[in-house]
N, C-alpha and C positions, 0 to 999 in steps of 0.2 A: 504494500500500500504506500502512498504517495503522502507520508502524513510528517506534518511540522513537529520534528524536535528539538528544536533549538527557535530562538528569534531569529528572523529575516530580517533584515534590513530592507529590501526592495518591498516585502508589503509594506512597510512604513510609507517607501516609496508610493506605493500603486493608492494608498490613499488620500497623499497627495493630491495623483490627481483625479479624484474623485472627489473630495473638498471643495477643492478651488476651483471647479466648471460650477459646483454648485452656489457658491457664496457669489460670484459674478453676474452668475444667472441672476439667482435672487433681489440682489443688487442694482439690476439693469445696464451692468458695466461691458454688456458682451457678450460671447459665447450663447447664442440662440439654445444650443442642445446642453446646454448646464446639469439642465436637470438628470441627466444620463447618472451623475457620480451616484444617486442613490442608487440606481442598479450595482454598478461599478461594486460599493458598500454592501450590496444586498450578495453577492460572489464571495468576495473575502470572509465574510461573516459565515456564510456557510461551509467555507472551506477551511478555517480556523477550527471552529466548534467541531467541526465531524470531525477530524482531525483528531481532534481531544478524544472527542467521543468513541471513536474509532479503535483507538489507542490504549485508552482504558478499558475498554470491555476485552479487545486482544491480551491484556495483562491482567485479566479476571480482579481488575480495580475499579469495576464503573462501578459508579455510587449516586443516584439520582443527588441526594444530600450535596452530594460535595460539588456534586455539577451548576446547584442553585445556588451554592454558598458561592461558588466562583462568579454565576450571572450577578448575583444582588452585589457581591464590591465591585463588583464593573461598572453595572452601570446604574446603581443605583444614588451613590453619593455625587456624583456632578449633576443628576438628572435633576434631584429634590434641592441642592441648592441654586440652579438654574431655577426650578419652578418658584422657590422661595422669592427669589430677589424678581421674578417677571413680577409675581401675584405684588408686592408692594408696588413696586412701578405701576401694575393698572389701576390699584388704590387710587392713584394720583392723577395719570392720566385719559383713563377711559373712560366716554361717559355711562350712566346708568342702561343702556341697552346693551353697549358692547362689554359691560363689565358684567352683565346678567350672561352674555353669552361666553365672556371667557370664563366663567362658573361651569357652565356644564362642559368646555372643552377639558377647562381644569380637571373637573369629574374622572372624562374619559380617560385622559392622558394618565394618570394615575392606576386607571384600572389598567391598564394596556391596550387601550379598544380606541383609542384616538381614530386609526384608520375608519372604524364603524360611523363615530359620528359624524367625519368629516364627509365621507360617503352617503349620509342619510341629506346633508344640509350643506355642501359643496359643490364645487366645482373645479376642481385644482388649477386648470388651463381657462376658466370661462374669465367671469365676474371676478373685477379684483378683490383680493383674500388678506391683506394689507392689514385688516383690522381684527384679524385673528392673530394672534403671538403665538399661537402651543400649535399653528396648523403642519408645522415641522415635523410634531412627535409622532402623525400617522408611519410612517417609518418606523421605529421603535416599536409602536405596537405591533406590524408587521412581522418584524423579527422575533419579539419574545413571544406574537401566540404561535410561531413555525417550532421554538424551543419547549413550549410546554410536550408537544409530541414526536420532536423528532428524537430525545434520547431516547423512549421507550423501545422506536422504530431502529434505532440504531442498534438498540441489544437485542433485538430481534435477527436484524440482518447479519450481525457479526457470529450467530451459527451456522449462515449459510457458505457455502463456497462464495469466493470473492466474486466469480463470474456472475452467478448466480447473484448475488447481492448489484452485483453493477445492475444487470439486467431489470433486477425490480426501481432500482431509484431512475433508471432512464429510461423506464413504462411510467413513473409515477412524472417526471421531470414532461416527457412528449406531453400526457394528459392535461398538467396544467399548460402547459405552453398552449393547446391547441385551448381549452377552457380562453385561456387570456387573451387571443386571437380572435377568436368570436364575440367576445364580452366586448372589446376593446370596437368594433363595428357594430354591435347592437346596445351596449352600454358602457358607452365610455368612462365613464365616472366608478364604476363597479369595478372595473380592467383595471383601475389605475388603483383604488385602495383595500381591494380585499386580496384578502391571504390565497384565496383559491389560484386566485388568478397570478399570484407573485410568486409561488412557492416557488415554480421552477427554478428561479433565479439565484436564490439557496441550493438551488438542488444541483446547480453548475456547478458550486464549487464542492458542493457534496462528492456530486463525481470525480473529480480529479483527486481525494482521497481513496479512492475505489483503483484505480488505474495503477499499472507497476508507473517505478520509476524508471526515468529513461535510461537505458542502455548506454554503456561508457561509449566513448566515440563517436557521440550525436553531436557535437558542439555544434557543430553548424549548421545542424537542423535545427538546435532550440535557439540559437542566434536568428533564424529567422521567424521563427516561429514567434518570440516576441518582439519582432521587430513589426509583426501582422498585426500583434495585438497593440500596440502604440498607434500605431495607422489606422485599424479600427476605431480606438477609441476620440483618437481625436478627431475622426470624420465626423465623427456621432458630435461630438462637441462642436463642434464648426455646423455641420449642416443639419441637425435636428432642428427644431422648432416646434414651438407649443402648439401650432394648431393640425400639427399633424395627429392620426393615428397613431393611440402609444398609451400600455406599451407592447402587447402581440409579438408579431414577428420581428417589428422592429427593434425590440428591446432587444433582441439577438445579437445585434451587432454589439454594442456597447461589453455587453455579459462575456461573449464568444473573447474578445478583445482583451478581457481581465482573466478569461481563463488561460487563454495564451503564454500570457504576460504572469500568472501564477506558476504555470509548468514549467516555463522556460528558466525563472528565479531560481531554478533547481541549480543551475550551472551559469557559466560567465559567459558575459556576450554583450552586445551594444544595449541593450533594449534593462540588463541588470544591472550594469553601471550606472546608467542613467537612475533609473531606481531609485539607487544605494548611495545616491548624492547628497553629502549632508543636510544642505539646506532643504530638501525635500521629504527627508527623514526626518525631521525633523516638522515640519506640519505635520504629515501622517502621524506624530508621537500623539499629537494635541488636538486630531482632526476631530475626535466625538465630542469633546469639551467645544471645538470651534463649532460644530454643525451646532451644539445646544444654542450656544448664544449666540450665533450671528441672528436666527429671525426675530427673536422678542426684540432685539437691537433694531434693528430696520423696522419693523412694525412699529414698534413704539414711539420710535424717533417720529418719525411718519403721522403717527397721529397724534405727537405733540406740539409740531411745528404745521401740521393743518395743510400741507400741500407736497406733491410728489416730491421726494428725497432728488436733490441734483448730481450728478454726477461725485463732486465737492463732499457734498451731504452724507451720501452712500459711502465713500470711500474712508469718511469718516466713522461712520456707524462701523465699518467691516476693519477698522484699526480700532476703534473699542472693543472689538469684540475678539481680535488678535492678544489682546493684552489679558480678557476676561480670561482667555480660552487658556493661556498660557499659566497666571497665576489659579485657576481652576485644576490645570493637571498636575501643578507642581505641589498644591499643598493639599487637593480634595482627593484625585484621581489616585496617586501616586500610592500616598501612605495605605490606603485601602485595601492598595493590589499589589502592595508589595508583602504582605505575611502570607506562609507558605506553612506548611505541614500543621493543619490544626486540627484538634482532633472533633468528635458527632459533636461534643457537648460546644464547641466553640461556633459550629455550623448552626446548630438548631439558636442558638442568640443571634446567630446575623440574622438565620429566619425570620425570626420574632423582631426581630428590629425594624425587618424589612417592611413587615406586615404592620407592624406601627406608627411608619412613615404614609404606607401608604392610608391607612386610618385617619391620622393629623391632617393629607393634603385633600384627603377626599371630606372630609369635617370642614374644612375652610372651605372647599366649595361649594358645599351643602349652604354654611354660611351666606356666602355669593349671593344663591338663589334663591332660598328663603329670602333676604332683603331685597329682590328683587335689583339687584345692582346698585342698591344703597342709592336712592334718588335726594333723598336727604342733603346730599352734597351738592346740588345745583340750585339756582331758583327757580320759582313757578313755571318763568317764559323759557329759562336754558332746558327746563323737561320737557313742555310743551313741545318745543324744538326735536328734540331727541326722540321725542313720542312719534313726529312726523316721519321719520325715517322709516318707520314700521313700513311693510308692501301695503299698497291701495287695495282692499277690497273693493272687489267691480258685481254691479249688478249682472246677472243673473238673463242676458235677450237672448232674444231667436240666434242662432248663426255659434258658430264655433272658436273658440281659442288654444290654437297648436301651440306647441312649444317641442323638441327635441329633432333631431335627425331624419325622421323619416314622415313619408305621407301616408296617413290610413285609406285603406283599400275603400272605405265607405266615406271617401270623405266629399263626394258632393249631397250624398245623405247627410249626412251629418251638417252640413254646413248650409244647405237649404231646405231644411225639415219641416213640415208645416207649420203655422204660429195660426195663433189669432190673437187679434186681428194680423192679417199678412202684410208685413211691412212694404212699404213702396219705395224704402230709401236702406243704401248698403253702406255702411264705410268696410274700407277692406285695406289693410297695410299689415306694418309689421305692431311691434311693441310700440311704438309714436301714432297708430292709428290707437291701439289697447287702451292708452294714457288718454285720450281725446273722449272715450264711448260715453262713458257715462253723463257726461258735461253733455255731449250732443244728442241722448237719447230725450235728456230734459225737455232742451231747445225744442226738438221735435215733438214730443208729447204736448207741449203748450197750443201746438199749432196742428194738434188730432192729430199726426204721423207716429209710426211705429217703425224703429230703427232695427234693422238685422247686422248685426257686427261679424266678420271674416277676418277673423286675424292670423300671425303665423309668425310668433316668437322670431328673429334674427331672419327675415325672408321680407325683405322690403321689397314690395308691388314695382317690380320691372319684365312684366311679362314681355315673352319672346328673346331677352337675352338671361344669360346664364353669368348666379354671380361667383365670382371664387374669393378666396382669402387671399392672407398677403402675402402670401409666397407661391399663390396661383392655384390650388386644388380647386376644384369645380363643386359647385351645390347642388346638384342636379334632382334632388329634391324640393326645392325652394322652388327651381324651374317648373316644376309636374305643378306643382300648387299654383301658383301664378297663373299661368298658362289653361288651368284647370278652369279658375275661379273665374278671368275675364271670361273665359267660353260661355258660362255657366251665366254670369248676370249681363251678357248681350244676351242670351236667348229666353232670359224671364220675361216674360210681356208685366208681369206685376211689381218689376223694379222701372223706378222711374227716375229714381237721381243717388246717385254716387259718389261718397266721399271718398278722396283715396290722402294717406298719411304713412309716411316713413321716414325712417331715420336716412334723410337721405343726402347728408354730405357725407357720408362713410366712403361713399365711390368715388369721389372726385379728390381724394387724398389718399390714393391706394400705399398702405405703406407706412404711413405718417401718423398713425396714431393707437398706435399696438396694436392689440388682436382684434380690436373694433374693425381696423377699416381694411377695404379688399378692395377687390377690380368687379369690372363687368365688360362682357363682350357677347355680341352677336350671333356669331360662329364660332368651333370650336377650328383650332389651328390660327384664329388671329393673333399679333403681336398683344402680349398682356404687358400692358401699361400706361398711363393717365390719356392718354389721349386716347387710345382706342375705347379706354372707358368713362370718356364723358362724349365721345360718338354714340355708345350705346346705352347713354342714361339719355340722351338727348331721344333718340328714335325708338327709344322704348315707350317713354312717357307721351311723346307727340303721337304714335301708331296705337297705344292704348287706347288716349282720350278720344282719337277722332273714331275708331273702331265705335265705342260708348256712345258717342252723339250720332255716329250711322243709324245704332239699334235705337234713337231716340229717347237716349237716356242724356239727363242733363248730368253733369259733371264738375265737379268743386275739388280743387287741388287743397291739400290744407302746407303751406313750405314748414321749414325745419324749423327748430327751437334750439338755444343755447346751449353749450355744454361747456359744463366746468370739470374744475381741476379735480374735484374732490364732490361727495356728499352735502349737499345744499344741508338739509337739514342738520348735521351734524357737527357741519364749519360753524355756520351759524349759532348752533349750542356752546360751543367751546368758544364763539366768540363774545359770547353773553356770560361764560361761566366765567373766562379769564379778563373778561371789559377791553378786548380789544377792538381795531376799528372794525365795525364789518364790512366795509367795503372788499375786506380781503377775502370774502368767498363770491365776488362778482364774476365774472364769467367777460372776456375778452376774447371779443369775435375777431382782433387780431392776428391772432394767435392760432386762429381756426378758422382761417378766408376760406377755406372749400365751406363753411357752412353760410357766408354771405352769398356766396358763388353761387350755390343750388339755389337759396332763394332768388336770385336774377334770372337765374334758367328756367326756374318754373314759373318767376310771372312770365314772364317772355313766352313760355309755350301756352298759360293761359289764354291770352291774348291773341296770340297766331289761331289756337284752333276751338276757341267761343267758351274756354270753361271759366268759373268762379275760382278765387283764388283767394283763401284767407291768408294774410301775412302776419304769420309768426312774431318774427321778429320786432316787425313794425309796433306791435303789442307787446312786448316783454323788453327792449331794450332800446337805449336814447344814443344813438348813436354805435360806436363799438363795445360802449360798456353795458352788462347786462345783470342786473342785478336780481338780488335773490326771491324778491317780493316788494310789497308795499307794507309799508309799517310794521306791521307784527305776522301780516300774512306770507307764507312762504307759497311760491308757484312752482315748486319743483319739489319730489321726493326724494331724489338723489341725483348723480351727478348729470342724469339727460333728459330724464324724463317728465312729466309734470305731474304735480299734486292738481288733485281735484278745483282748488280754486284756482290754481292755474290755467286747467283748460278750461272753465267759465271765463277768464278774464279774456284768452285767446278769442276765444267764440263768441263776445260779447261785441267784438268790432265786428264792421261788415265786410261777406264778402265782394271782392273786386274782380 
């Protein structure tokens, strides 16, 4: 067997670089494919542990006992004083929502189940996650619920013949793999934080404990062999990105690349000098102390200074958190892990110790939530504020609201299903028509009309072109829906007028403003890039509405609304809790000409081809600066969309 007796220096290495793709990632300093090192982490860790595990059962010394006595000094004291010093900092800085929510993350993390909650009420790659501190620990719990079962699993396998045991862990290893592959295209969000779908990735370096060691006179195959896994790994670091598929098949490269570069460690060669380079060893010594604290650090920092970390900002969070990380393993990590030969009686008190930390942290989160995130500590108006940020509950009309990846096989049932009375008027966009319903179903009812809503989460109404992300993949769902939907209310004779509303300066900025914005084009094979996709925001919207006014349906554009830097509601709070100015959660259409831009485009196509056009902007902002409300009323729920008094204010001017 292929099992670690001695310390290696080059794992030190290889964690390296799996740390620092992650801390830059997180950071926004770079490296698209960052996020890979936890794979990277998720290999080492399983090829460590079996290792052990391996090892002692082959020496009829395995001892579940002594194997938890080793997990709890590991990673138990940096864990609980990382939690300790987060939980006072949110004391201070997070308001009564987000301190009710880092309660129950707190909860999680403690039990080991982080990855479950994040999964229930995440999105790891969506919606920014910025105001979660403990969303790192999903990792951690990953790992320790694979250890609650894999010693058991490993004293099992170690009566079988070694081949025999490879065999079973790379039938177990393919299953998850092929599980995480399918999860990861029918439920991305599941692929990315449960154990089923991760296991394999332990299970990679499980195997290469399984495997003989290499035969004398290979150098210059395992020379290149980790020369493939460096090249792998860094391809993944370089060309990944968050909005791809991940992590399935793709996770392979990253994983494949550490296993490499584990085997190859065996012997000398380019790819293990590099490795074994002090300064490199030298992060990997500190790299679990550094993964703890670098995100409570950039989170926190983030939401005490009330606006995206800059470059400057970031690099400073990720230098406090070098220093944390450092004096963390030299006087928490160290002493812990450095006593050796103790006997049951010395194991069962780390138990008990263990089990009393997690009691204390899980008590203080109970705390959290009981008090409801202590609101005590704001005034009246900084709660109210706070209270706004909660999602909009939306009436309950005719017509449907999608949200996820795919289109339902019944979805023009669904989405024109009988009503009574049968509405005469449709809005149909994405999440910015969603934001508008309620406000316009009013308007309408005033005036005896009955509004049918067609919405479709992230699928802004550009029928007949196809939209992609930023880095080009195709939505070809969004297409089916759009495409669907016009068909569907030209041929109603009982629809007579049309709202249409989207987020729609996302397209005309492809590129330029993270995962939000993407492209759109016509054809598949055209150049993907700004110009071909405001071609085809142009002759989408103009071939829409005139199609609409053919079938004798009248037609009302509603243009785009401001987006800020941050949560309206919550800048806001913090701006009333700390008495700073508020102007600092205004919103600067500067900064975001592609959303001036789309409102020019769309009156201008108003006007070319006879439809109504409400302006946005014209109503929410005095020039470039757009602020967050009138007086004490806020028009936005977060950082795009609007509050209910919002879109009554919008919808209250006319349209043109």
């Amino acid at each position: 067997m292929t099992a670690v007796r001695h310390r290696r220096r080059d794992i030190d290495g290889l964690r390296a670089f799996a740390i620092v793709p992650v801390l830059l990632f997180h950071a926004g300093l770079g490296l698209p494919g960052g996020f890979v090192g936890v794979d990277i982490f998720f290999v080492i860790s399983g090829y460590l542990i079996s290792s052990v595990l391996f090892r002692a059962a082959a020496a009829r010394r395995f001892s579940i006992l002594d194997f938890y006595d080793r997990r709890i000094r590991r990673i138990f004291p940096a864990l609980f004083v990382v939690l300790a010093a987060t939980t006072l900092a949110a004391l201070v800085i997070l308001l009564p929502s987000e301190l009710y929510a880092y309660g129950w993350s707190l909860l999680w993390a403690v039990l080991f189940s982080s990855n479950i909650w994040f999964w229930k009420t995440t999105n790891y790659f969506g919606d920014p996650n910025i105001d979660l501190p403990l969303l790192h620990a999903w990792s951690l719990a990953v790992e320790e619920q694979f250890y609650i079962v894999w010693p058991l699993v490993v004293l099992a396998l170690a009566k079988l013949r070694r081949r025999t045991a490879l065999a079973v862990v790379l039938g177990a290893l393919v299953a998850s793999l092929l599980l995480s592959q399918w999860l990861t295209v029918k439920s991305p969000t599941s692929a990315f934080y449960l154990l089923a779908s991760r296991s394999w990735e332990l299970l990679v370096g499980a195997i290469l404990v399984l495997l003989p060691p290499p035969p004398p006179g290979h150098q210059r195959a395992l020379a290149t062999a980790g020369i493939a896994g460096l090249a792998l790994i860094a391809y993944a670091v370089v060309f990944f990105h968050e909005t791809m598929l991940f992590p399935g098949f793709a996770a392979l490269m990253p994983c494949l690349g550490a296993a490499l570069l584990l085997y190859a460690g065996q012997a000398d060669g380019p790819a293990t000098r590099l490795l074994t380079w002090s300064p490199l060893v030298g992060i990997g010594l500190i790299s679990y102390s550094l993964y703890l604290w670098h995100w409570p650090l950039l989170s926190l920092s983030q939401l005490a200074l009330g606006h995206t970390l800059s470059a400057a900002e970031a690099a400073v969070a990720l230098a406090a958190s070098l220093l944390l990380a450092i004096l963390s393993w030299r006087y928490v990590e160290r002493p812990f892990r450095s006593v050796h030969d103790r006997d049951a009686a010395e194991q069962r008190r780390t138990a008990a110790a263990g089990i009393a930390a997690i009691a204390v942290f899980a008590g203080a989160a109970g705390i959290l939530l009981a008090a409801q995130g202590l609101p005590q500590r704001l005034s009246p108006l900084a709660r109210q504020y706070d209270m706004a940020a909660k999602s909009l509950a939306h009436r309950d009309l005719p017509g449907c609201g999608l949200a996820g990846p795919s289109v339902p096989a019944d979805l023009l049932k669904r989405c024109f299903a009988a009503a009574r009375p049968e509405p005469s008027v449709v809005l149909w966009g994405d999440s910015h028509a969603l934001h508008i319903k309620d406000a316009l179903a009013d308007r309408l009812q005033a005036r005896g009309l009955a509004l049918r809503s067609i919405t479709k989460n992230g699928c802004a109404p550009f029928p007949g072109a196809t939209q992609l992300d930023q880095v080009g993949d195709p939505n070809p769902a969004c297409a089916e829906f759009n495409n669907a939907i016009l068909a569907a209310i030209g041929a109603d004779p009982a629809i007579r007028h049309v709202y249409i509303s989207g987020r729609w300066g996302k397209f005309l900025a492809p590129g330029g403003g993270g995962t939000t914005n993407g492209y759109l084009r016509l054809r598949p094979g055209e150049p993907i890039g700004r110009a071909t996709s405001r071609h085809a925001f142009i002759a989408s919207v103009r071939g829409t509405v005139l199609r609409l006014r053919r079938a004798g349906k009248a037609v009302t554009l509603i243009g785009p609304t401001p987006e800020f830097a941050v949560s309206v509601p919550k800048c806001m709070a913090r701006t009333v809790w700390l008495g700073s100015d508020p102007r600092r959660c205004d919103a600067d259409l500067a900064t975001r000409a592609e959303i001036p831009e789309a409102n020019t485009l769309l009156h201008a196509l108003a006007r070319q081809t006879g439809a109504g056009y409400i302006d946005a902007l014209q109503r929410l902002c005095g020039g470039p600066r757009c602020a967050a409300g009138i007086g004490t009323t806020l028009f936005f729920r977060d950082e795009n969309h609007l509050s209910a008094a919002g879109a009554r204010h919008v919808l209250a001017g006319p349209a043109r």
